[in-house]
C-alpha positions as CSV (number, residue, x, y, z in Angstrom):
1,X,0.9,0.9,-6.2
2,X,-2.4,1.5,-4.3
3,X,-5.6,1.4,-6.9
4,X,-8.2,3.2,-4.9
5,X,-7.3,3.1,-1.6
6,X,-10.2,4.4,0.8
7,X,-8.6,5.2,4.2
8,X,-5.8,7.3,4.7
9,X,-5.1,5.2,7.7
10,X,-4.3,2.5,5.7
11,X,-2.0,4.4,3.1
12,X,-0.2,5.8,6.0
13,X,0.4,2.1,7.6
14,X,1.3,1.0,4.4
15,X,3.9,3.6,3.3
16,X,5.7,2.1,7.1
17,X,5.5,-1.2,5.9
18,X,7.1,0.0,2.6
19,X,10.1,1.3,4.3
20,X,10.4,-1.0,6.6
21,X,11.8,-3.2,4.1
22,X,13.1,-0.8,2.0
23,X,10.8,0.3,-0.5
24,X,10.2,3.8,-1.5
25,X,8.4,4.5,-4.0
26,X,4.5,5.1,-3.8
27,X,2.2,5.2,-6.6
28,X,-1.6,5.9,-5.7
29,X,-4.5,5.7,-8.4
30,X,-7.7,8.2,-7.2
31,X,-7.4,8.0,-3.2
32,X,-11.1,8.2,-2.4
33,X,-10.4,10.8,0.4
34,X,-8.5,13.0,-1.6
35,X,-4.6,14.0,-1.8
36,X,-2.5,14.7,0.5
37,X,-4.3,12.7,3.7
38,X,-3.5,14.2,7.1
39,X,-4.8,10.3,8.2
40,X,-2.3,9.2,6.8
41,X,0.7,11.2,7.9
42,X,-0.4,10.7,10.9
43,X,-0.3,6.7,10.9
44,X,3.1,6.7,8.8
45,X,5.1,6.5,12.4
46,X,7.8,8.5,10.4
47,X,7.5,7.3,7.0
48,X,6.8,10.7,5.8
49,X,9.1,10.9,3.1
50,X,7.7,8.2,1.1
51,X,4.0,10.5,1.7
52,X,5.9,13.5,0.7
53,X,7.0,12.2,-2.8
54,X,3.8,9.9,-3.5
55,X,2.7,9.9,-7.1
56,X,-1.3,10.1,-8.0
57,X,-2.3,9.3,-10.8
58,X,-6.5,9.3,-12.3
59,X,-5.8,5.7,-14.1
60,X,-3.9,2.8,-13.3
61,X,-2.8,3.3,-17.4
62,X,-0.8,6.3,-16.5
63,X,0.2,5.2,-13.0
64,X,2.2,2.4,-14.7
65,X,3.2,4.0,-17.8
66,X,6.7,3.7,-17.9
67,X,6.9,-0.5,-16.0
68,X,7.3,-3.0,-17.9
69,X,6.6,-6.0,-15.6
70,X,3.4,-5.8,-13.5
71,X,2.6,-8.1,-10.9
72,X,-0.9,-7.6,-9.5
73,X,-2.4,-8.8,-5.9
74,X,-5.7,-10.3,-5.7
75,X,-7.5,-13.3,-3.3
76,X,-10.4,-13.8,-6.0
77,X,-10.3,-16.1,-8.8
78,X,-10.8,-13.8,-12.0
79,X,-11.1,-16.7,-14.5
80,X,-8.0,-15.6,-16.2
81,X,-5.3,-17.3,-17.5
82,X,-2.4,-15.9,-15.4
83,X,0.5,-17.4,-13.5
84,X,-0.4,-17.2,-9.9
85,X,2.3,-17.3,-7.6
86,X,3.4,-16.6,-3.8
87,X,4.5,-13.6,-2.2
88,X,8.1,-15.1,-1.9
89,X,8.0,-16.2,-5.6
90,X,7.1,-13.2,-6.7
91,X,9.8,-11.2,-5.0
92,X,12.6,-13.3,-5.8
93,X,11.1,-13.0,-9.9
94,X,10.8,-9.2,-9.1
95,X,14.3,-8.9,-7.4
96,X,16.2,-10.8,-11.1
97,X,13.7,-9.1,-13.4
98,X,15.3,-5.7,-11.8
99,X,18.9,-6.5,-11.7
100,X,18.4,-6.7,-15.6
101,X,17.2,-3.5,-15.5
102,X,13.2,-4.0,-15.8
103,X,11.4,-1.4,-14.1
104,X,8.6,-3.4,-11.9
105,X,6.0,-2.9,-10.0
106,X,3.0,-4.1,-7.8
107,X,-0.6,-3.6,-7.8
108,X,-2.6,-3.4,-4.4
109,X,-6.6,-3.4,-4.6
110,X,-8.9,-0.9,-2.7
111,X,-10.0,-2.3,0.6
112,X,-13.3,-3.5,0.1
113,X,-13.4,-5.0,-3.0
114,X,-9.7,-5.0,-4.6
115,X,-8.8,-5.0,-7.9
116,X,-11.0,-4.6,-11.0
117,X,-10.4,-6.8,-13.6
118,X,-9.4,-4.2,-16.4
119,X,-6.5,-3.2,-13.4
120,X,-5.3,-7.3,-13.4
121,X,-4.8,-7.6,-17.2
122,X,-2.6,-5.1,-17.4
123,X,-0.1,-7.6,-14.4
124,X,1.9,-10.5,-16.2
125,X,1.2,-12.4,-13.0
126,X,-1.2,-12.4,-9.7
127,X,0.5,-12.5,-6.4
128,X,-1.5,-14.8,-3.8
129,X,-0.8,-15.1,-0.2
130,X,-1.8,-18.8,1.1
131,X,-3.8,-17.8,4.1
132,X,-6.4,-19.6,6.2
133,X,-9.6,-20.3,3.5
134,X,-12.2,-19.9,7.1
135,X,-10.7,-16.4,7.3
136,X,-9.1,-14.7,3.6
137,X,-9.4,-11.1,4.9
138,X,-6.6,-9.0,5.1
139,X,-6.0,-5.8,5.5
140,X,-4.2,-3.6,2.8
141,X,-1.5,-2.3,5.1
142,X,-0.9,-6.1,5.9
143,X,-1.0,-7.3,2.2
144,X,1.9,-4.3,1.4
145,X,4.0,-5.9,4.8
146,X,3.5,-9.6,3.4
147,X,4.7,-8.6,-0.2
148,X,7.3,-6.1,1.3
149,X,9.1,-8.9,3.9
150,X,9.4,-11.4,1.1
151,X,11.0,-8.5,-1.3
152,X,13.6,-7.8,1.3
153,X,14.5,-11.8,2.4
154,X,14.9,-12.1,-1.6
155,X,17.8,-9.7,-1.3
156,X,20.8,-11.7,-1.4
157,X,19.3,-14.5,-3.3
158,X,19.8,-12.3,-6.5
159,X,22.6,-13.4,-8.7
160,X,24.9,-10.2,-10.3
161,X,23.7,-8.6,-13.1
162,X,25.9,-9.5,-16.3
163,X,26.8,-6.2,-18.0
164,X,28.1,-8.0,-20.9
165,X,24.8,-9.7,-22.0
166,X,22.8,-8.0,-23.8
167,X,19.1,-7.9,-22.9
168,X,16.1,-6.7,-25.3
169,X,14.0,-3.9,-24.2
170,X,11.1,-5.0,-23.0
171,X,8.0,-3.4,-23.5
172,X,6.3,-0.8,-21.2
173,X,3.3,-0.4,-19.8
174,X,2.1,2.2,-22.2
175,X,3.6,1.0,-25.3
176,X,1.7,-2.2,-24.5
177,X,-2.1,-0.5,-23.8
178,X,-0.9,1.9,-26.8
179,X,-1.3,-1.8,-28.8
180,X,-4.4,-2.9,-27.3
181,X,-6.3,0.0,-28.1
182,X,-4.9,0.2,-32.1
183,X,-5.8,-3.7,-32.3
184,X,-9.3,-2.9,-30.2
185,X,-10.4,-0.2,-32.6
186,X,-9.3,-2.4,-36.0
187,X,-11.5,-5.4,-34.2
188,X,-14.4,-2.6,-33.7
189,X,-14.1,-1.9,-37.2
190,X,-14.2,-5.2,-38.5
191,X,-16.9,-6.2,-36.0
192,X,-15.0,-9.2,-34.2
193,X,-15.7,-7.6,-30.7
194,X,-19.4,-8.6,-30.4
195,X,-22.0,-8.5,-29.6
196,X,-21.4,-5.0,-27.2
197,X,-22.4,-7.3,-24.1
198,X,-19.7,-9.7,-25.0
199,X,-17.3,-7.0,-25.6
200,X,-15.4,-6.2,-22.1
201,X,-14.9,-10.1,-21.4
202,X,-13.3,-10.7,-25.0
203,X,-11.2,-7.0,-24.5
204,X,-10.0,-8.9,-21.2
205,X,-8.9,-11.9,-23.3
206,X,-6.7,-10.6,-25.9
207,X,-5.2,-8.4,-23.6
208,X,-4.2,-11.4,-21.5
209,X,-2.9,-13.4,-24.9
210,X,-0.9,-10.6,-25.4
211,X,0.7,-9.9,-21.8
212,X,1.5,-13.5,-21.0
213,X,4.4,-13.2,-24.2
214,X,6.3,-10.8,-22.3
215,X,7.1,-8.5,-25.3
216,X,9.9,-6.0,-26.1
217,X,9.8,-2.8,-27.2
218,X,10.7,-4.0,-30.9
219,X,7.5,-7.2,-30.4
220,X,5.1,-4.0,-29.9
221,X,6.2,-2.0,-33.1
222,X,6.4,-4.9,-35.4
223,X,2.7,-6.4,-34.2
224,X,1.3,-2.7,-34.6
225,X,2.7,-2.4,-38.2
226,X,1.2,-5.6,-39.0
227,X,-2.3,-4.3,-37.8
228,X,-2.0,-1.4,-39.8
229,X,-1.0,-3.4,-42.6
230,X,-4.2,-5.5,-42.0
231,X,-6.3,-2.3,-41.7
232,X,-5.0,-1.4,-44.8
233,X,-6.0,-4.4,-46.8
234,X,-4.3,-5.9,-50.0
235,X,-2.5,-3.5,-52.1
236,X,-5.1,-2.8,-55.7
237,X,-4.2,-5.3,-58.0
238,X,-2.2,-7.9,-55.9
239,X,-4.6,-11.4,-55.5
240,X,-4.1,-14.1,-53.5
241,X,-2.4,-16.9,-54.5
């Protein structure tokens, strides 16, 4: 998934990469130069079907809605507590999460300054590529290739799927903002998430407790009925012991 991407050169190039290894599908959050990008056909070198049934989406929230393991690229510390690992480690994590059925994805920064943080907490881990430390500047286009080659080497690495094991449902994207924004607004209430200037750093925190557990589906609903039952407070009459 592109967050912001700012040429339509560099979409183009990178929807060639994509299929160049066999990737199809392209998510885009806001392209600055608007949707569809004749730029970008034009530098696809045939890739045109994975322009022709790209998704935009206004947030990075809705763009990754329905994934449930997010992997996010970034060359900048963030001062976050995240698993950082290679583009070869990532794709051979990626390639097993998938044959259990995750749906996954990966989130590419705009080309001047990448990714926000608010767009990294919402990965469970942050793809680096080891690159020369004199010269750390790559291109977008490039970044996709990198991440794309190692997806397809991993491709017969990946052991079969076992039908017969059962596998919890792990949470998605949305159900997991949906309970960062119920505990968030309980916190407000309470007054825990200040002072205001404080308030995006500490946001960033919890949400990164939270994603580094890897929760299911039934993780999310049993943590939101406990914040409502903390919202609630202690039933009249009932003390603590």
């Amino acid at each position: 998934m592109l967050v912001s991407p700012q040429m339509g050169e560099n979409i183009g190039k990178a929807a060639r990469a994509m299929l160049n290894f066999g990737l199809t599908e392209l998510r885009m959050v806001r392209p600055r130069d608007g949707w569809p990008n004749e730029r970008a056909i034009a530098n696809a070198s045939g890739a045109h079907d994975i322009l022709d049934r790209a998704h935009v989406f206004e947030t990075s929230e809705e763009a990754l809605a329905d994934l449930d393991l997010i992997y996010a690229t970034t060359a900048r510390d963030r001062h976050m507590v995240k698993e950082v690992v290679t583009p070869r480690e990532a794709a051979q994590d990626l390639r097993q999460a998938m044959a259990r059925g995750r749906k996954c994805g990966i989130l590419f920064g705009a080309e001047r300054a990448g990714l926000t943080n608010d767009d990294v907490v919402l990965a469970k881990k942050i793809i680096s590529v080891p690159i020369n430390p004199a010269f750390a500047s790559l291109n977008l286009a490039q970044a996709v290739l990198l991440v794309a080659y190692e997806w397809f080497q991993a491709g017969d690495d990946v052991a079969e799927n076992d039908e017969n094991q059962p596998q919890a449902i792990p949470a998605t994207s949305q159900e997991m903002v949906g309970l960062f924004e119920h505990l968030e607004a309980e916190l407000d209430e309470t007054g825990f998430l200040y002072p205001p200037e404080k308030r995006p750093r500490m946001v960033r925190n919890l949400r990164n407790l939270f994603q580094k557990a890897d929760l299911t589906h039934q993780d999310v609903q049993t943590f939101r009925g406990m914040i409502k039952a903390l919202a609630k407070g202690r039933p009249e009459g009932r003390e603590r012991e």
